[in-house]
C-alpha positions in Angstrom: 4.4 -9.1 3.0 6.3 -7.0 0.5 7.6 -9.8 -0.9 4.5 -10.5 -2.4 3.7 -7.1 -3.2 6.9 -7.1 -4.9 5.7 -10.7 -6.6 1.9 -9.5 -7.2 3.5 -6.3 -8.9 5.8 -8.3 -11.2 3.4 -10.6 -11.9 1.2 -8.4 -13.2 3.6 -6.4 -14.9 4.4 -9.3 -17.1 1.4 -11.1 -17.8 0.5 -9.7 -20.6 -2.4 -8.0 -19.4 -1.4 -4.7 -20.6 -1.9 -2.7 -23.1 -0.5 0.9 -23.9 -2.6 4.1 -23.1 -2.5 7.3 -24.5 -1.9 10.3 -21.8 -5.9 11.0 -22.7 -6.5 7.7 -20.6 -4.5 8.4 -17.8 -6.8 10.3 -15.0 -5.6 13.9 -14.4 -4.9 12.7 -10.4 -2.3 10.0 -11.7 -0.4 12.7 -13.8 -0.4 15.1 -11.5 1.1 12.4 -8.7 3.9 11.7 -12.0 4.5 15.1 -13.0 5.2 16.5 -9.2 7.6 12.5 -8.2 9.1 13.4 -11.8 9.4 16.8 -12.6 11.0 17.1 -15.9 10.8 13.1 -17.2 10.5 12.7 -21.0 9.1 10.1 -23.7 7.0 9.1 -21.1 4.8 6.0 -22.4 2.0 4.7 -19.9 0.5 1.2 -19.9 -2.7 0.1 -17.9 -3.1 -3.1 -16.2 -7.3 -2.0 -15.4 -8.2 -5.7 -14.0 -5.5 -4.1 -11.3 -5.9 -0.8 -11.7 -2.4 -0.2 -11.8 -0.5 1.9 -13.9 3.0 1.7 -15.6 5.2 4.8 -16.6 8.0 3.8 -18.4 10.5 7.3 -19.0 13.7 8.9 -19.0 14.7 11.6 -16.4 17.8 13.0 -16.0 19.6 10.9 -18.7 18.3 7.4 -16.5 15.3 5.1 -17.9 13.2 4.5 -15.4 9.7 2.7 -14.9 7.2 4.1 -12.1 3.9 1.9 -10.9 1.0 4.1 -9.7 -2.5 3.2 -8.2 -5.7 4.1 -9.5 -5.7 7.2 -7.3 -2.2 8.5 -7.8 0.1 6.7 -5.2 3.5 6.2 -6.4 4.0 2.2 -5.5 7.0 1.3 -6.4 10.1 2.8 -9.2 12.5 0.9 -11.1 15.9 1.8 -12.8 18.4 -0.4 -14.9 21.3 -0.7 -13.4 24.9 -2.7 -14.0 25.6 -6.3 -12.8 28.7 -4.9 -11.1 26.6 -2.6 -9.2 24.5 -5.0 -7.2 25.2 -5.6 -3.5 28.0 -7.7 -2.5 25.6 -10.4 -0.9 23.2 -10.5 -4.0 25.9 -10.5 -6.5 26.8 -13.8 -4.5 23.7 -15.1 -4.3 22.8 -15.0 -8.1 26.4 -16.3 -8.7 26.6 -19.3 -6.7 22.7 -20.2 -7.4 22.4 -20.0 -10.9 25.7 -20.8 -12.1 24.4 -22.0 -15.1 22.7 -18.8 -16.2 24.0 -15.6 -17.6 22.9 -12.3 -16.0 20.9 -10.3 -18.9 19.7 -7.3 -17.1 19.4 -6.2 -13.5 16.6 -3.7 -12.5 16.9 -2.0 -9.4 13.1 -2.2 -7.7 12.2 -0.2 -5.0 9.2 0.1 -2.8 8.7 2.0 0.2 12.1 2.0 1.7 12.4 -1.1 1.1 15.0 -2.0 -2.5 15.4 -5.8 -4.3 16.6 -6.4 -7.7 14.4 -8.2 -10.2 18.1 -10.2 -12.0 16.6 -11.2 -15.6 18.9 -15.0 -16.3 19.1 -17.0 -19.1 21.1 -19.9 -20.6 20.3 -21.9 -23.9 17.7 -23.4 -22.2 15.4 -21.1 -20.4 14.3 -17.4 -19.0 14.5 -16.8 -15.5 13.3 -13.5 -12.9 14.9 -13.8 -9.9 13.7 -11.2 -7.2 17.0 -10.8 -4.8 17.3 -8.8 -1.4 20.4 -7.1 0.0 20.4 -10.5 2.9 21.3 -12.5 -0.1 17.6 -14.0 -0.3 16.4 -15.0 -4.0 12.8 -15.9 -5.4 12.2 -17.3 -8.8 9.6 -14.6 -10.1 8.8 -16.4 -13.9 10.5 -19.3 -15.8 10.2 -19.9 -19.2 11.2 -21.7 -22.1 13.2 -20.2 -25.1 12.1 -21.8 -27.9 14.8 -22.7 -30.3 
């Protein structure tokens, strides 16, 4: 089940459905859930996804840039932080190796929801774009595939 979550979440993400928000359009009960998870964050920039009502803080706290998803009454749904390729887990570092050997690893983001954490591993070779969702058993999910256009 949180797979999809995890799948709904990025999928919505992104669509392209978003657009950026001022802090004027963010309801007082979602800042007040952000200020008192994130005490202290700066150049915090908000995006709505409203045919979701979901909400994306993207931000820097403590020196880290991190992304936070909220729903339309405050609840803190999942974080994300950038992290290194060497710092992935031992079985998902295998896993994206020894899958998509083809590919080069862009950008990992650590996701986390609940208690539970994945890593959304951004791919690419000359060809195309690839999300891969990975779990700490080793398990992988293509999120998006795309194209580049040359």
């Amino acid at each position: 089940m949180k797979k999809i979550f995890v799948s709904a979440l990025f999928a919505i993400a992104f669509s392209g459905a978003a657009f950026a928000t001022g802090n004027e359009k963010i309801s007082k009960q979602i800042r007040q859930s952000f200020e008192k998870e994130f005490a202290g964050a700066q150049y915090v920039n908000w995006e709505s996804f409203n045919e979701k009502d979901l909400y994306h803080a993207t931000f820097v706290l403590n020196n880290v840039r991190l992304n936070a998803y909220f729903d339309k009454d405050g609840q803190l749904l999942a974080t994300g932080r950038f992290v290194k390729q060497e710092s992935l887990p031992m079985l998902v570092s295998k896993a994206i190796t020894e899958k998509y050997k083809k590919q080069s690893v862009v950008e990992v983001i650590e996701f986390v929801t609940g208690n539970e954490t994945s890593y959304i591993v951004k791919l690419q070779d000359d060809e195309k774009q690839l999300y891969v969702q990975a779990y700490y058993d080793g398990s992988t999910a293509v999120l998006k595939k795309s194209k580049i256009n040359k």
